[in-house]
C-alpha positions in Angstrom: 112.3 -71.3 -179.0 110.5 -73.3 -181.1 107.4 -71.7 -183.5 104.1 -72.9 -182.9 102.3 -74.1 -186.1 98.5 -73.9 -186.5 96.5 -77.2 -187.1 93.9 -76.8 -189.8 90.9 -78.9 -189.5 89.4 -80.9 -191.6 86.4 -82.2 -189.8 83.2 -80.3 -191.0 81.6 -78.7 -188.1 78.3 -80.9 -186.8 75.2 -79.4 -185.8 74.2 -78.0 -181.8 73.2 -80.8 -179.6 69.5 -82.0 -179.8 66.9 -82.5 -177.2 64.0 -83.9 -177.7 62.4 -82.5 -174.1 60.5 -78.8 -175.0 61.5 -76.4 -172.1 58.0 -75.9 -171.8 58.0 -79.7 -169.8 56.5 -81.3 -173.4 58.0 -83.7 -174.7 58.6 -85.2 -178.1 59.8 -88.7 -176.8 56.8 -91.1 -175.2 58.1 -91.3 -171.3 57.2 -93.3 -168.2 56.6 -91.9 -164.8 56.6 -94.6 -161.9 55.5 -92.1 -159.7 52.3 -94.6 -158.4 55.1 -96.7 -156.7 52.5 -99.8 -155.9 52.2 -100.5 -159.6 53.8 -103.8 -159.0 51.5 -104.9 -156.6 49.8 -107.8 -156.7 46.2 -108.4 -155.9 43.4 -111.4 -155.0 39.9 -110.8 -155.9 37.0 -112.7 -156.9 36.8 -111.1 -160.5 40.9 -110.9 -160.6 44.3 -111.6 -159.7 47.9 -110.7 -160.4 49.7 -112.9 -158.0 52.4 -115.0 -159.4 53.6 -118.9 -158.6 57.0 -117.6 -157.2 60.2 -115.2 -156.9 61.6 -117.1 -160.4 58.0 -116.4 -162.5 58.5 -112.7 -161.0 61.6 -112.1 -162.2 61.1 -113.4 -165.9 57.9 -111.0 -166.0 59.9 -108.4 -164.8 62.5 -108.8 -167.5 60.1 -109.1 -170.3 58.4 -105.7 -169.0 62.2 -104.0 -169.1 63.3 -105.5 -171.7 60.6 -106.0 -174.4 57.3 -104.4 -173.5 58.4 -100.7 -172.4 61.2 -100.1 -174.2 59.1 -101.5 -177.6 56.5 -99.4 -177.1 58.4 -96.4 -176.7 60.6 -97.0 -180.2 57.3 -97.5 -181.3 54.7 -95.0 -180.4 54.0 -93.6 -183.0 52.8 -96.0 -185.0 51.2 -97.6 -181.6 48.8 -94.6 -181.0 47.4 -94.5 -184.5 47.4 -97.7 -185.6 45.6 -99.3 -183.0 45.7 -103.1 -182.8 47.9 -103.2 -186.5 51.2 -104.2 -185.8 50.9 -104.1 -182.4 47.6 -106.1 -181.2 48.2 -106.4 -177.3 49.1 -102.4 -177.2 45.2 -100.2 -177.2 43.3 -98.5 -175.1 41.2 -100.5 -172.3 38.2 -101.0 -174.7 35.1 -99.5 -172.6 33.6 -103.0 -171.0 36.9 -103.2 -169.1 37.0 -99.8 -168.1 35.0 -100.6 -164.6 37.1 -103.6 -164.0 40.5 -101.7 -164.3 39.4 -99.1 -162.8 38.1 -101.3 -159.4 42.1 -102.8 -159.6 43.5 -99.3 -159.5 41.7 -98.3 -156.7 42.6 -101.7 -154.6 46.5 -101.7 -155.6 46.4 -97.1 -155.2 43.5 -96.6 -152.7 41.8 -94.5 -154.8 40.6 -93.7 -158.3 43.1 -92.6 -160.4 41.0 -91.1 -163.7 38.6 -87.8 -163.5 36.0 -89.1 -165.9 35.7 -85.4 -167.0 39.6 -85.8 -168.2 39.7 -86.6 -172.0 43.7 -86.2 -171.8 43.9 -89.1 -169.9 43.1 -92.6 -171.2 43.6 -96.2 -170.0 46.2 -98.3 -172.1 47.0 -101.9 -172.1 50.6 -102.4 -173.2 51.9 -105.7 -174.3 54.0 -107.7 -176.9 53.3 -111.4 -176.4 49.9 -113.4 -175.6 50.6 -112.8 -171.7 51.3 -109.9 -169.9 49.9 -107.2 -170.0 51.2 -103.7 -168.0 47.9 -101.1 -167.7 48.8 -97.8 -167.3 47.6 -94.4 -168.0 48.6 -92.3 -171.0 49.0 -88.3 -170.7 48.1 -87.5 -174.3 49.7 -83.7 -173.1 52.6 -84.7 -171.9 53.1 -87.9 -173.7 53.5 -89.8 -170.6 52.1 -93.3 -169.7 52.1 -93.9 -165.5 52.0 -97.5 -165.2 49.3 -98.9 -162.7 49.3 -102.6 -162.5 50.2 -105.6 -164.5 47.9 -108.2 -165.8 50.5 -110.8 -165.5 48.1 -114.2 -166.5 46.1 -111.6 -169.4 43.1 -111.8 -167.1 41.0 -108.4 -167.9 40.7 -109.8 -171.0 40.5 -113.7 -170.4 40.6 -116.4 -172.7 39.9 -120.2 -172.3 43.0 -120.8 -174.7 45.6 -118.7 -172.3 43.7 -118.9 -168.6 43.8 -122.6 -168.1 46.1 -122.1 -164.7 44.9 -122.3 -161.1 46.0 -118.8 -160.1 44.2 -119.0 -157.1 47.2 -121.7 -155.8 49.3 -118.5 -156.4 50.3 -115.8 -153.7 53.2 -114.3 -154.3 53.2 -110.8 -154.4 56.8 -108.5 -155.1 55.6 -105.8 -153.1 54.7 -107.4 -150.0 57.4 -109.5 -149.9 60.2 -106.8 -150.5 59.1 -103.6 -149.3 59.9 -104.5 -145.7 62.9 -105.1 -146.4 63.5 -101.8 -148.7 65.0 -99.0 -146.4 64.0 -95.3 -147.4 
C-alpha cells in the first residue's frame, strides 16, 4: 500500500465572501425595481408624447437604456446623487416646474399617482447620458432603489427647439400595446 503524502499550500487564505445587500433588506449597491410593469408604455397627449416612429427606433432606445443609461448610473451613483448636474448633466432630480407634468404622465401610463407628497424619501429623477432619452423614475433614498416610470424618449419634459424639431405626432408606435397581447403569463 502506497503512503499518502500531505500537500502543503501555498496560497494565502482570501477573505469571507462579500455582499453588498444588508440582511436588514438595505442596500449598499443603487438597484432597480421594475415592479410598475407599464413603464415602457407609450403615451399621446396634447402637452406630451413618448411614442416612437417604429419597432427599429424602439429597439435602439431600448439598447441605449440597457446598455448605457442604467448600468452608468448605477457604477456611478455616488458621484450622481451629490454632484448634481457635474459630470453627469442629464442625471437630477425632476426640477420642481416639471414636477406636475411628470406627475400627470405617471398617472396616465400607472392609473394613478405614484408619489405621497408627504414622502421626502421619495424623489423624482430623470436619468440620462446623451442629449435624448431620458428614463424618469423614482428614487427610494432608504432603500437606494430607483422604480422606473416612463421614458422621455424625444427629451420632451424638458424641450428644446435645438433637439424637438420632429413631428412626433406622425408617430404611434407604442412597445406595450403592440407586444403585451402577445406575452402569455
Amino acid at each position: 500500500m502506497a503512503k499518502t503524502r500531505q500537500v502543503k499550500n501555498t496560497t494565502p487564505k482570501k477573505k469571507g465572501i462579500t455582499n453588498s445587500v444588508n440582511p436588514a433588506g438595505t442596500s449598499n449597491t443603487l438597484s432597480y425595481d421594475f415592479s410598475y410593469s407599464n413603464w415602457l408604455k407609450c403615451i399621446n397627449n396634447k402637452e406630451f408624447t413618448n411614442r416612437l416612429k417604429d419597432e427599429s427606433q424602439f429597439s435602439m432606445s431600448f439598447f441605449e437604456i440597457f446598455q448605457t443609461i442604467l448600468p452608468t448610473v448605477q457604477k456611478n451613483w455616488d458621484t450622481i446623487k451629490l454632484n448634481q448636474k457635474k459630470q453627469f448633466p442629464h442625471c437630477h432630480t425632476v426640477p420642481p416646474s416639471k414636477i406636475e407634468m411628470v406627475e400627470k404622465i405617471t398617472k396616465e401610463i400607472h392609473g394613478r399617482p405614484l408619489l405621497d407628497e408627504e414622502d421626502n424619501s421619495l424623489k423624482y429623477w430623470q436619468l440620462g447620458m446623451t442629449q435624448s432619452i431620458r428614463v424618469i423614475a423614482v428614487y427610494n433614498q432608504l432603500k437606494n432603489v430607483f422604480f422606473p416610470v416612463f421614458v422621455d424618449y424625444h427629451h420632451l419634459i424638458h424641450d428644446s427647439v435645438k433637439y424637438n424639431q420632429n413631428d412626433y405626432d406622425q408617430y404611434n408606435f407604442c412597445p406595450v400595446c403592440r407586444y403585451s397581447k402577445s406575452i402569455v403569463y
